[in-house]
ROFI-858875 format. One record per residue (C-alpha): residue number from 1; x, y, z; residue in one letter. Coordinates in nm, 4 decimals, m for minus. Example, Ala and Ser with C-alpha at 12.3 -4.5 7.8 and 13.67 -1.06 7.14 Angstrom:
2
<r><i>1</i><X>1.2300</X><Y>m0.4500</Y><Z>0.7800</Z><aa>a</aa></r>
<r><i>2</i><X>1.3670</X><Y>m0.1060</Y><Z>0.7140</Z><aa>s</aa></r>
This chain:
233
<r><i>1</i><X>m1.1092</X><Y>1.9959</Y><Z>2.7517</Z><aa>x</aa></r>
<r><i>2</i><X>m1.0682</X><Y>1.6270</Y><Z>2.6540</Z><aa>x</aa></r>
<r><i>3</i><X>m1.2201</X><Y>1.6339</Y><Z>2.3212</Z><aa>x</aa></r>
<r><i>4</i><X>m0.9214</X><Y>1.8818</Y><Z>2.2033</Z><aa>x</aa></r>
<r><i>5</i><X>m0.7012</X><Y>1.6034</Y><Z>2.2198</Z><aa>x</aa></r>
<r><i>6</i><X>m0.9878</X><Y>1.3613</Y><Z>2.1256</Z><aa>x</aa></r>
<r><i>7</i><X>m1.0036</X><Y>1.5287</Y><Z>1.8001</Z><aa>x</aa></r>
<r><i>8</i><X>m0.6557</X><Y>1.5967</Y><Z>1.7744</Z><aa>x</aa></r>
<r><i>9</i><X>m0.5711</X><Y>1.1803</Y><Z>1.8422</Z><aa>x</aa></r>
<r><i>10</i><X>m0.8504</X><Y>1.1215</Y><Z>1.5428</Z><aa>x</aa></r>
<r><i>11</i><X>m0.6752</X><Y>1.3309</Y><Z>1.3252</Z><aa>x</aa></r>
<r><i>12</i><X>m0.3832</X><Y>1.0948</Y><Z>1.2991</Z><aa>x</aa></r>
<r><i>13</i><X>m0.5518</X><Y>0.9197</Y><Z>1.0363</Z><aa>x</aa></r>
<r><i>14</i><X>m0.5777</X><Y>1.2252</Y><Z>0.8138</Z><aa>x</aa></r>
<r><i>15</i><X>m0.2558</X><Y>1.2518</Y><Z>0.7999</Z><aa>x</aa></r>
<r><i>16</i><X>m0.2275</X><Y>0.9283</Y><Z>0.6957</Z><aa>x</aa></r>
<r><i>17</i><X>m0.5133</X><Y>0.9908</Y><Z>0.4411</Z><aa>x</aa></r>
<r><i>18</i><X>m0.2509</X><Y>1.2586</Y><Z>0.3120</Z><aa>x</aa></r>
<r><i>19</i><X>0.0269</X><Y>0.9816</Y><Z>0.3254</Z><aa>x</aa></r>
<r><i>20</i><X>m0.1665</X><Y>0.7419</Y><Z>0.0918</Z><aa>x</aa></r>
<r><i>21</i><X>m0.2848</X><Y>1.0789</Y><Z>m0.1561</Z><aa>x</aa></r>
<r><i>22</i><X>0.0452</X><Y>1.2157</Y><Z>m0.2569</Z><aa>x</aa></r>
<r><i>23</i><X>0.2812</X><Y>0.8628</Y><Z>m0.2027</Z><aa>x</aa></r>
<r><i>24</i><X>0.3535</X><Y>0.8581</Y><Z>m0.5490</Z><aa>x</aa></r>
<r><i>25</i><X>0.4313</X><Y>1.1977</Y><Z>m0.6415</Z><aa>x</aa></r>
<r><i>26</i><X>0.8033</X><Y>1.2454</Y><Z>m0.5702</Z><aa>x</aa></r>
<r><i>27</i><X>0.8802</X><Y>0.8922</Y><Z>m0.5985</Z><aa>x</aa></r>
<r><i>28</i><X>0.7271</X><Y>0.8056</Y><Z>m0.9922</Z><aa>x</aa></r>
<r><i>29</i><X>1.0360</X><Y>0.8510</Y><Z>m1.1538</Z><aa>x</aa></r>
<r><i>30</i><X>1.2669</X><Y>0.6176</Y><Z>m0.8669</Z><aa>x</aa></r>
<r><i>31</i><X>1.0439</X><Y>0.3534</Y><Z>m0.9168</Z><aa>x</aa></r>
<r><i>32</i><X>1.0603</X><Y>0.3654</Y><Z>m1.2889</Z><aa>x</aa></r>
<r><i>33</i><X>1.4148</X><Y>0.3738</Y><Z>m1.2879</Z><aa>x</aa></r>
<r><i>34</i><X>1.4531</X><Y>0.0608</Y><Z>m1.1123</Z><aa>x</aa></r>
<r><i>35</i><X>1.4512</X><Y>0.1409</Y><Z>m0.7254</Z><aa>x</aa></r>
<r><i>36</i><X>1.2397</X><Y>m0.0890</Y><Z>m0.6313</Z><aa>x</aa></r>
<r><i>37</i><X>1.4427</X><Y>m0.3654</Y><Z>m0.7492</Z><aa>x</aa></r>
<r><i>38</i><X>1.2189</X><Y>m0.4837</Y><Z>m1.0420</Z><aa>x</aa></r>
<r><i>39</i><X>1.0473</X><Y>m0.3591</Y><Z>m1.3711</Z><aa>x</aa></r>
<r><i>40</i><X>0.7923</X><Y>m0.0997</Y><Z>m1.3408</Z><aa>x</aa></r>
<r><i>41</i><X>0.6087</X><Y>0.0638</Y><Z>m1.6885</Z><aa>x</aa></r>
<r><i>42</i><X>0.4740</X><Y>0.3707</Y><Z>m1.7394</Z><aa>x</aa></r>
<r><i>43</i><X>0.1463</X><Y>0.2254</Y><Z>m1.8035</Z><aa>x</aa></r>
<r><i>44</i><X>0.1807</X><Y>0.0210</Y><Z>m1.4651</Z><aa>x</aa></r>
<r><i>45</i><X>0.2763</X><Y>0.3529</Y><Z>m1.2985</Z><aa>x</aa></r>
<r><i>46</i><X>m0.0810</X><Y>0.4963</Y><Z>m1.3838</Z><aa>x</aa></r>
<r><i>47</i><X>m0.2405</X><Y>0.1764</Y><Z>m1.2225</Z><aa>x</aa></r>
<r><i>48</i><X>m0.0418</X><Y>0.2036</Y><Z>m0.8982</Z><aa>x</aa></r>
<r><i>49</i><X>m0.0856</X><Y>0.5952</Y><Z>m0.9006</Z><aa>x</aa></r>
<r><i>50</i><X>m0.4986</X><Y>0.5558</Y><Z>m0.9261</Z><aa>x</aa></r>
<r><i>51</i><X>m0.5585</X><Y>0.2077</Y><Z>m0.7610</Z><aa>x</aa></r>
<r><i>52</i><X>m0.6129</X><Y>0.3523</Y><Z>m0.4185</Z><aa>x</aa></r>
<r><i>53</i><X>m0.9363</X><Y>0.5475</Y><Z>m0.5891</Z><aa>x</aa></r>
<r><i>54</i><X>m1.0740</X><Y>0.2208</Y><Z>m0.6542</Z><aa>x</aa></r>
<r><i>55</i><X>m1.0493</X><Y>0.1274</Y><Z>m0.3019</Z><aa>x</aa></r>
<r><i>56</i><X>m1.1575</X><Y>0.4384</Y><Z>m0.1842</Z><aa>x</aa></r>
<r><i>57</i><X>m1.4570</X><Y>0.4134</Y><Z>m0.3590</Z><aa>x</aa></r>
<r><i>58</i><X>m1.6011</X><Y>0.1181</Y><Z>m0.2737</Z><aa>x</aa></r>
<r><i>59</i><X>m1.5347</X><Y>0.1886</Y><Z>0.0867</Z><aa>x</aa></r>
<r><i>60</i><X>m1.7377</X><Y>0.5482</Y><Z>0.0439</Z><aa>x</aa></r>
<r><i>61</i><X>m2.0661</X><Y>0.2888</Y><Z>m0.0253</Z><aa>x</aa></r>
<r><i>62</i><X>m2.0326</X><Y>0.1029</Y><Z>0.3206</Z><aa>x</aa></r>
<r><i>63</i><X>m1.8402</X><Y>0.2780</Y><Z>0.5613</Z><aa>x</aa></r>
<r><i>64</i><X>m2.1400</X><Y>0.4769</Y><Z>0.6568</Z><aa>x</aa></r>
<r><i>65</i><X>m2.3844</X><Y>0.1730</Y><Z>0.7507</Z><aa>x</aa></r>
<r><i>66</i><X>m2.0946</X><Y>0.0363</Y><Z>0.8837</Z><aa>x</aa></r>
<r><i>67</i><X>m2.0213</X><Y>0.3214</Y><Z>1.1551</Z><aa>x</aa></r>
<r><i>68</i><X>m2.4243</X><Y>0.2862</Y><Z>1.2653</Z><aa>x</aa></r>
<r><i>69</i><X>m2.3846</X><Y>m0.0322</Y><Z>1.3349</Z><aa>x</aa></r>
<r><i>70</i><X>m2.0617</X><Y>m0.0920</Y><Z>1.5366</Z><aa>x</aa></r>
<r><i>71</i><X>m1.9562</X><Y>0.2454</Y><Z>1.5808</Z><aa>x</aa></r>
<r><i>72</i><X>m1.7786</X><Y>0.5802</Y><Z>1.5070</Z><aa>x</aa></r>
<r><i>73</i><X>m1.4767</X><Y>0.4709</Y><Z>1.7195</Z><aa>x</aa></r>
<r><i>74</i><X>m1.4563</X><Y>0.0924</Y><Z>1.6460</Z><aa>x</aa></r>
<r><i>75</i><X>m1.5149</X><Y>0.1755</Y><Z>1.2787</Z><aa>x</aa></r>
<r><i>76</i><X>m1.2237</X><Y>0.3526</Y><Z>1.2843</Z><aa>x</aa></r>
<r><i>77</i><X>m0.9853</X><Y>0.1432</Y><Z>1.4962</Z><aa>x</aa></r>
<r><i>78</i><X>m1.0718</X><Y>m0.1620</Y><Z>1.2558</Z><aa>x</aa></r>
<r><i>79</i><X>m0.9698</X><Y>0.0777</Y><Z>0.9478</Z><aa>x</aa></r>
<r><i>80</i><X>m0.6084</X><Y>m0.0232</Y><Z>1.0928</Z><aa>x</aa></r>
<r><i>81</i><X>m0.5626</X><Y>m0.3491</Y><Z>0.9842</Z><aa>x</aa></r>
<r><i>82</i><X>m0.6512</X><Y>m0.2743</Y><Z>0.5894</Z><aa>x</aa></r>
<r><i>83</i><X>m0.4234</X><Y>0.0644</Y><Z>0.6100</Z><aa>x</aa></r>
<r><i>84</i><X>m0.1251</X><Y>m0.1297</Y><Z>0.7926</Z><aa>x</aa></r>
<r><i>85</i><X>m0.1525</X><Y>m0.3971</Y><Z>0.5461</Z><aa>x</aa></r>
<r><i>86</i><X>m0.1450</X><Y>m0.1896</Y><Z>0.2529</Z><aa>x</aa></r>
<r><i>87</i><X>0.1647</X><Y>0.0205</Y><Z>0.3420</Z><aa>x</aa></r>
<r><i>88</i><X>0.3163</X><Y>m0.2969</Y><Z>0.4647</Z><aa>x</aa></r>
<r><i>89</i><X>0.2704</X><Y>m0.4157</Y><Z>0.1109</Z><aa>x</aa></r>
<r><i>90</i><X>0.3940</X><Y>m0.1129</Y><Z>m0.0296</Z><aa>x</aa></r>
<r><i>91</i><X>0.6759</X><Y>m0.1291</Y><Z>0.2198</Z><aa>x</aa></r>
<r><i>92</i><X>0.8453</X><Y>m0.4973</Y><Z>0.0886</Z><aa>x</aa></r>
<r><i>93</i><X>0.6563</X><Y>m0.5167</Y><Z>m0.2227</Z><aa>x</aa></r>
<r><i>94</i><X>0.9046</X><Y>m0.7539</Y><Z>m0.4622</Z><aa>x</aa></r>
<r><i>95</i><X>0.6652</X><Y>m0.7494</Y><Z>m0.7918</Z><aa>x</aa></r>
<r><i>96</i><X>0.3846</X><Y>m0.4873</Y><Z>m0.9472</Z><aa>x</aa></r>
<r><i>97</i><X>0.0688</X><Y>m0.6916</Y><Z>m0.8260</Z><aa>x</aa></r>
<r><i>98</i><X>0.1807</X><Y>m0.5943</Y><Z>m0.4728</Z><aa>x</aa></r>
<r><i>99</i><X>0.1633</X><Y>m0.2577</Y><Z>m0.5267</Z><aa>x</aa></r>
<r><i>100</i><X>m0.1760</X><Y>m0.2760</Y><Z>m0.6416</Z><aa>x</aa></r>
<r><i>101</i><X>m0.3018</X><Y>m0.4639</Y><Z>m0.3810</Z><aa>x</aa></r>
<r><i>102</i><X>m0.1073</X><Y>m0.2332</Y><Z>m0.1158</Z><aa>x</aa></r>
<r><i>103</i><X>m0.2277</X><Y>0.0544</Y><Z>m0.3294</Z><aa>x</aa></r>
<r><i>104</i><X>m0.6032</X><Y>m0.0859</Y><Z>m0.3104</Z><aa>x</aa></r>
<r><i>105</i><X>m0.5668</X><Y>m0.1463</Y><Z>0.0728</Z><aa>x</aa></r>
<r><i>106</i><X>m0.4457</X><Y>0.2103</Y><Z>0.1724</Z><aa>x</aa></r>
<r><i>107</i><X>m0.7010</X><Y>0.3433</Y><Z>m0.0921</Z><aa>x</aa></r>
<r><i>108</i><X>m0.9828</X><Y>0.1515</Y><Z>0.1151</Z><aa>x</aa></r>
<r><i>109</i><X>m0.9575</X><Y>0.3185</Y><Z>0.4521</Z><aa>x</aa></r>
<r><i>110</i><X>m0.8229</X><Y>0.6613</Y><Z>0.2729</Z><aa>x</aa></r>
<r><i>111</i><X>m1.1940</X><Y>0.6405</Y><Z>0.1449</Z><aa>x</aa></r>
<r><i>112</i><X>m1.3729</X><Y>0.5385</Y><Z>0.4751</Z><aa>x</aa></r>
<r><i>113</i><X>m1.1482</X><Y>0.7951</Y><Z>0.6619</Z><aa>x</aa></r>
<r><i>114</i><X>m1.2762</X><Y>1.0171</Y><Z>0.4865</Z><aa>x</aa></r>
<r><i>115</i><X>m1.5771</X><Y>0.9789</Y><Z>0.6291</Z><aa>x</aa></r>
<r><i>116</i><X>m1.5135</X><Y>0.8836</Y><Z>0.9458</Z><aa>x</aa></r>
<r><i>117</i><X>m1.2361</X><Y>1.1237</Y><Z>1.0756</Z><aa>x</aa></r>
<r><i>118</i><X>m1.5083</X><Y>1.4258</Y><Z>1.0362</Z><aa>x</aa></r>
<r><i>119</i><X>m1.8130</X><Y>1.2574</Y><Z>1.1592</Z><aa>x</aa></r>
<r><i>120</i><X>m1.5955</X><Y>1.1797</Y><Z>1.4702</Z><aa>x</aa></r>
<r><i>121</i><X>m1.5024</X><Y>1.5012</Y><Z>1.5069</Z><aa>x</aa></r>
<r><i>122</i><X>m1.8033</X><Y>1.6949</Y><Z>1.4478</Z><aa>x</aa></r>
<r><i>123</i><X>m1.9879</X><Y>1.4129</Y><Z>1.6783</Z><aa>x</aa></r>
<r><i>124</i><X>m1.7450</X><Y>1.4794</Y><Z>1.9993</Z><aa>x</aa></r>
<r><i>125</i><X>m1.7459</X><Y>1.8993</Y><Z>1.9630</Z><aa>x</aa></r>
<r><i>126</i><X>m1.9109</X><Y>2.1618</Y><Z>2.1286</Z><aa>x</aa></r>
<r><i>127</i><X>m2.0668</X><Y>2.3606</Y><Z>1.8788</Z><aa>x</aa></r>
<r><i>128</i><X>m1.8317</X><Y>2.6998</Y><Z>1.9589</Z><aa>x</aa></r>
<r><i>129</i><X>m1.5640</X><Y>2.4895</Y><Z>1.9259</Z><aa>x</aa></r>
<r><i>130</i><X>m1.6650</X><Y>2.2342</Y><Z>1.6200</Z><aa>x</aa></r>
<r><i>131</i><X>m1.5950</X><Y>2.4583</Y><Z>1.3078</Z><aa>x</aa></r>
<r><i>132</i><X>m1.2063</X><Y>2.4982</Y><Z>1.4495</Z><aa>x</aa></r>
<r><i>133</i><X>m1.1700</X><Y>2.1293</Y><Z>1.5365</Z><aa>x</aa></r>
<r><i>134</i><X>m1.3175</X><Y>2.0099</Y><Z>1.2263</Z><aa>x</aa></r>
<r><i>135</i><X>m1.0616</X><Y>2.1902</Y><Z>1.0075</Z><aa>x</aa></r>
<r><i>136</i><X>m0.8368</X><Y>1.9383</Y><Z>1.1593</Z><aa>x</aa></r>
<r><i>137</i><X>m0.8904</X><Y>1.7202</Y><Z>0.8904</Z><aa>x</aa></r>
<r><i>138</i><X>m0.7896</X><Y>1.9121</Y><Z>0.5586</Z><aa>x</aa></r>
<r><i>139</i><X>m0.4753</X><Y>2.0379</Y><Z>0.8392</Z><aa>x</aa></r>
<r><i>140</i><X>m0.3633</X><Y>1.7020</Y><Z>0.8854</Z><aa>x</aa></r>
<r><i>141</i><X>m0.4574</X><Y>1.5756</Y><Z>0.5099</Z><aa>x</aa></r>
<r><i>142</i><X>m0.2392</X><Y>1.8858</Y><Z>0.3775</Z><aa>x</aa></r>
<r><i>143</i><X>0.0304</X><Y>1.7925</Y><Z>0.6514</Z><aa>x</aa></r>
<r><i>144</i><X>0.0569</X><Y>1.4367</Y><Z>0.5341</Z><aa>x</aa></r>
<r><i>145</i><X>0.0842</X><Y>1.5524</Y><Z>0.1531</Z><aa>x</aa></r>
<r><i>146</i><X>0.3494</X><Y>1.7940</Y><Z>0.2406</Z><aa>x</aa></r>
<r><i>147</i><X>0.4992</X><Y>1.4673</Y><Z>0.4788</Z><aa>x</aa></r>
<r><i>148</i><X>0.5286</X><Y>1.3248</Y><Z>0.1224</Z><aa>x</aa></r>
<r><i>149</i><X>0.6522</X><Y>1.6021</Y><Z>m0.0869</Z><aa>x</aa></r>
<r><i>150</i><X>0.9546</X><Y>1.6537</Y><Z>0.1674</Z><aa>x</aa></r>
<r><i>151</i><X>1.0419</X><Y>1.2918</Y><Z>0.2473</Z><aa>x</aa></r>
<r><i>152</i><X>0.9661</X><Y>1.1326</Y><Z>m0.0253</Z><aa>x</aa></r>
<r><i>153</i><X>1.1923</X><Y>1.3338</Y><Z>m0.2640</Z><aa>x</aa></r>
<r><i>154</i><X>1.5125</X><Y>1.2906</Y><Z>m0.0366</Z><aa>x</aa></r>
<r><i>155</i><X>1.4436</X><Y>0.9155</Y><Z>0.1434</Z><aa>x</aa></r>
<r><i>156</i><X>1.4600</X><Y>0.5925</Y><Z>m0.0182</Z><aa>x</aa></r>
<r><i>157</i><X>1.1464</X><Y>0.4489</Y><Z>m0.1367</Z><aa>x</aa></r>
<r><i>158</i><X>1.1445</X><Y>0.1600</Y><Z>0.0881</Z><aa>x</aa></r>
<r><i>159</i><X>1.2286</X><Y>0.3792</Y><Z>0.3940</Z><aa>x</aa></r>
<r><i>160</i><X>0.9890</X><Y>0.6790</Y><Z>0.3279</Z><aa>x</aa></r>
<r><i>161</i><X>0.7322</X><Y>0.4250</Y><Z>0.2974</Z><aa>x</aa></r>
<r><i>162</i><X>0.7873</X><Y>0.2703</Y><Z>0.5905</Z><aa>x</aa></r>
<r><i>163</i><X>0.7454</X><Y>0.6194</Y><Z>0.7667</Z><aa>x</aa></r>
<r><i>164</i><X>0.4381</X><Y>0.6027</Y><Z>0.6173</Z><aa>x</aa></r>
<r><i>165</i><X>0.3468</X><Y>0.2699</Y><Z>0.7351</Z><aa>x</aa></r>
<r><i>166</i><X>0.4126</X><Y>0.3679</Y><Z>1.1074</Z><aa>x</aa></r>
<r><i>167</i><X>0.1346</X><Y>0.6584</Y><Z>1.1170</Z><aa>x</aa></r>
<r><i>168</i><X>m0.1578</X><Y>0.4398</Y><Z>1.1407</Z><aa>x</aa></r>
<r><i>169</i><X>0.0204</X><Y>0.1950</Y><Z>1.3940</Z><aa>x</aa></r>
<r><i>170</i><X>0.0871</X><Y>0.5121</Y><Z>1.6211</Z><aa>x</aa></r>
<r><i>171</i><X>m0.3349</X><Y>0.5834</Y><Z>1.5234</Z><aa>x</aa></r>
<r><i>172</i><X>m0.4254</X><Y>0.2753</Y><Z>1.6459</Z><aa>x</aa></r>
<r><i>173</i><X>m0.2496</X><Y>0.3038</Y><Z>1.9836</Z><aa>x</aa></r>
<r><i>174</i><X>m0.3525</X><Y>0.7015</Y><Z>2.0534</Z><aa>x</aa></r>
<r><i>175</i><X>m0.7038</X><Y>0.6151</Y><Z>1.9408</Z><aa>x</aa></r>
<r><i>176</i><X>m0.8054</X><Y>0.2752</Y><Z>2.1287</Z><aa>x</aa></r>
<r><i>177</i><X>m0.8050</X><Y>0.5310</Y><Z>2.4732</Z><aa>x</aa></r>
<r><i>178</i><X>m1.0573</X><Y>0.7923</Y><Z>2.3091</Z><aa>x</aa></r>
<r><i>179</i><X>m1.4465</X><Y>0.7246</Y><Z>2.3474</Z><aa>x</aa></r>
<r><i>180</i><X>m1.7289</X><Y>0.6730</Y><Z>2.1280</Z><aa>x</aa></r>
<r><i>181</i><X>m1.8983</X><Y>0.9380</Y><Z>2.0668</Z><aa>x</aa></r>
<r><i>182</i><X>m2.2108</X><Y>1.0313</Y><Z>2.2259</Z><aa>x</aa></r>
<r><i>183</i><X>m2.4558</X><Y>1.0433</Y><Z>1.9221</Z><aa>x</aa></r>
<r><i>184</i><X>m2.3734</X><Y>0.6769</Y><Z>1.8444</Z><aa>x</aa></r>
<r><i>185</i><X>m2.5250</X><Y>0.6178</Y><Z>2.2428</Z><aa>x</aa></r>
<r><i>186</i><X>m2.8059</X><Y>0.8412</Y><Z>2.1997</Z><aa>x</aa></r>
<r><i>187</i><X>m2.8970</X><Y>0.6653</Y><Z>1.8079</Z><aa>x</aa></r>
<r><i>188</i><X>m2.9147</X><Y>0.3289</Y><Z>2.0036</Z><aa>x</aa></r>
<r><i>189</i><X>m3.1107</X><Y>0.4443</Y><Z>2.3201</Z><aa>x</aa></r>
<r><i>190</i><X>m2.7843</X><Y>0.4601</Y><Z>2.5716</Z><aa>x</aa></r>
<r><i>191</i><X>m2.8834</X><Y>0.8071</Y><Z>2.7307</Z><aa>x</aa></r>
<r><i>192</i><X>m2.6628</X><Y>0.6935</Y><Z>3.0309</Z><aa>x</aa></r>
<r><i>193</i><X>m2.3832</X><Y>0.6188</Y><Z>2.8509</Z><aa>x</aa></r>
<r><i>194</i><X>m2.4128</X><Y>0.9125</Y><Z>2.6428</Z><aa>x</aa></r>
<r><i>195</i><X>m2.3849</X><Y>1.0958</Y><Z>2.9418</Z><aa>x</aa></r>
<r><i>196</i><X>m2.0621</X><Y>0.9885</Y><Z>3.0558</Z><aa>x</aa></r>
<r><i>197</i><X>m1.9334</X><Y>1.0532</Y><Z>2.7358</Z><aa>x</aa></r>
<r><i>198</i><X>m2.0278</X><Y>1.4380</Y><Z>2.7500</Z><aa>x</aa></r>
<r><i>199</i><X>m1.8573</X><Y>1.4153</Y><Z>3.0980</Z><aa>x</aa></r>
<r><i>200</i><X>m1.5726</X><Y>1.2883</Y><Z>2.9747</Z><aa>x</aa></r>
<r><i>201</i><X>m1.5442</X><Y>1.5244</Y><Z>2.7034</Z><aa>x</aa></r>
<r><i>202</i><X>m1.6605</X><Y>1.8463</Y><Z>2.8501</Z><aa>x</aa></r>
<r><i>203</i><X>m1.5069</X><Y>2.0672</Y><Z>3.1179</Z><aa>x</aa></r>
<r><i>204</i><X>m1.6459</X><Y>2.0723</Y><Z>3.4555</Z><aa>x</aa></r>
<r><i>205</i><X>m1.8376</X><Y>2.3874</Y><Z>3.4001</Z><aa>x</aa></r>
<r><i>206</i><X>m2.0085</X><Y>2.3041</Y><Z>3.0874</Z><aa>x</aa></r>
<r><i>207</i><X>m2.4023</X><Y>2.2845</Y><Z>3.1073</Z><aa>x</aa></r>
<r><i>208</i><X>m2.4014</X><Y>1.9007</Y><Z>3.0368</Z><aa>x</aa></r>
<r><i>209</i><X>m2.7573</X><Y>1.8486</Y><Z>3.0814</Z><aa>x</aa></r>
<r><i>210</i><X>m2.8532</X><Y>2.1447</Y><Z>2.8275</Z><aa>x</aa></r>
<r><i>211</i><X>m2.6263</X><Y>1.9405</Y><Z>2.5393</Z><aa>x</aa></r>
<r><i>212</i><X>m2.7713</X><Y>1.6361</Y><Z>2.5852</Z><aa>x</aa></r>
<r><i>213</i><X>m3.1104</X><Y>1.7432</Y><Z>2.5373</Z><aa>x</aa></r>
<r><i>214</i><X>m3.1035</X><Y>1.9382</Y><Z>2.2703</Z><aa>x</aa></r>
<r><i>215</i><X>m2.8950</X><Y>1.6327</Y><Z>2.1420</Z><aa>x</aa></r>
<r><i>216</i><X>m3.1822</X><Y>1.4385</Y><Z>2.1978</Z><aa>x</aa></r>
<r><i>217</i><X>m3.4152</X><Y>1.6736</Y><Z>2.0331</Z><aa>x</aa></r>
<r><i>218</i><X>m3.1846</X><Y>1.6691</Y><Z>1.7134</Z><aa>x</aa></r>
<r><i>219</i><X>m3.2312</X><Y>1.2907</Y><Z>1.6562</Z><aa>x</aa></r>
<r><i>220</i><X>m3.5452</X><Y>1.2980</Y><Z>1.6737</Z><aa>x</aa></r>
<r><i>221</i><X>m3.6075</X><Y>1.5772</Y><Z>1.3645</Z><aa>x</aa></r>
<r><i>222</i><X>m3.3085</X><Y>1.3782</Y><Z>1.1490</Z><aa>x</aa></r>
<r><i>223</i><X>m3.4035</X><Y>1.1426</Y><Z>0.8929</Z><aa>x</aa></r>
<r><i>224</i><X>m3.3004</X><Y>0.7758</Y><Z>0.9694</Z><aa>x</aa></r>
<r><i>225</i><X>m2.9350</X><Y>0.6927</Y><Z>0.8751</Z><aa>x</aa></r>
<r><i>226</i><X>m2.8257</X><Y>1.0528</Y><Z>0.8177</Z><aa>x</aa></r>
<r><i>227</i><X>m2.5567</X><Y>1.0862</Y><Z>1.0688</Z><aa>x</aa></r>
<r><i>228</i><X>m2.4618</X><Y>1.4768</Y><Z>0.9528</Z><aa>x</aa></r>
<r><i>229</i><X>m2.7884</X><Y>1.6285</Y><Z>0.9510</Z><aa>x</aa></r>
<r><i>230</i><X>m2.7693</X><Y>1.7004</Y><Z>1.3534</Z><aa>x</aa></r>
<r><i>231</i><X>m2.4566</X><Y>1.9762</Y><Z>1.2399</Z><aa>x</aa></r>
<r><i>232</i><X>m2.7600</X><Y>2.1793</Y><Z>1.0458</Z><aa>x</aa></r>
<r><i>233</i><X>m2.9292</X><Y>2.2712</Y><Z>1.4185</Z><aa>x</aa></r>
């Protein structure tokens, strides 16, 4: 059914969560050596290497207020631009403070991804099916780490990151054609909607009426604002 590939298409950002994790770990010593075309310390090294943390953290503190109020999907489709921006920083970066600014970028929707990719998930999925499809993430985390481990030790820096810069582009466009989820409608009273949605992801068999209600039954138990708490049912 449609929220296979709905969950598969989300999953592109993990792997570019992977992408921005493990960046620096085959390419350290290139970049000390010069490869880059300008000076870059040890000590500078350990800034670029740990930057995207900082990013990630502050995005942890608002991504989730952010996703009740504009949504799972457009939450994640705006995650884009800072992500882009950041590899495309990393990608023709001429001095050290544009690495850390790329570095803090990537690290920002790395964080909210984080978040994100398996609320999405969890929020589109059957429950027979949600355990399997939620493992997508750490699949497509590990793949993009391994992306880096393989690429990055035999491609130039400049080039491997530019690979890297292309997965959230090729996000953006797969993504923009998958719906909200139906939670989100059902949080701010669009049963109807919601109902589509189900349609949409469901196969033509599937008891949609059954879902929707006990949907509806799980929001009202939850505790305002706690978007995973519907998973414990």
């Amino acid at each position: 059914s449609f929220q296979i590939f709905a969950a598969f298409a989300a999953s592109i950002s993990a792997f570019s969560i992977g992408n921005a994790i493990g960046w620096t770990s085959q390419i350290s010593l290139k970049m000390t050596e010069g490869e880059m075309g300008f000076e870059i310390t040890n000590d500078q090294l350990g800034w670029i290497g740990s930057l995207s943390a900082v990013g990630a953290a502050f995005m942890a503190l608002i991504i989730g207020y952010i996703c009740d109020k504009i949504g799972r999907k457009l939450a994640q489709l705006l995650l884009v631009l800072p992500m882009a921006s950041g590899w495309g920083l990393l990608v023709w970066a001429s001095n050290v403070p544009m690495l850390y600014a790329g570095r803090i970028l990537t690290g920002m929707s790395m964080g909210a991804f984080m978040v994100t990719n398996p609320l999405y998930i969890n929020e589109i999925s059957q429950k027979e099916i949600r355990g399997i499809l939620g493992s997508l993430t750490q699949l497509f985390i590990s793949g993009g780490i391994l992306f880096d481990a393989i690429v990055g030790k035999f491609a130039s820096i400049q080039s491997y990151t530019l690979y890297c810069f292309v997965v959230p582009m090729i996000f953006g466009c797969v993504f923009i054609f998958m719906p909200e989820t139906p939670i989100y409608y059902l949080r701010k009273g669009e049963e109807g909607t919601a109902e589509k949605v189900l349609k949409k992801l469901r196969s033509k068999e599937y008891d949609i009426e059954s879902e929707l209600e006990n949907l509806k039954l799980s929001l009202s138990k939850q505790q305002e604002g706690n978007s995973f708490k519907i998973f414990k049912e």
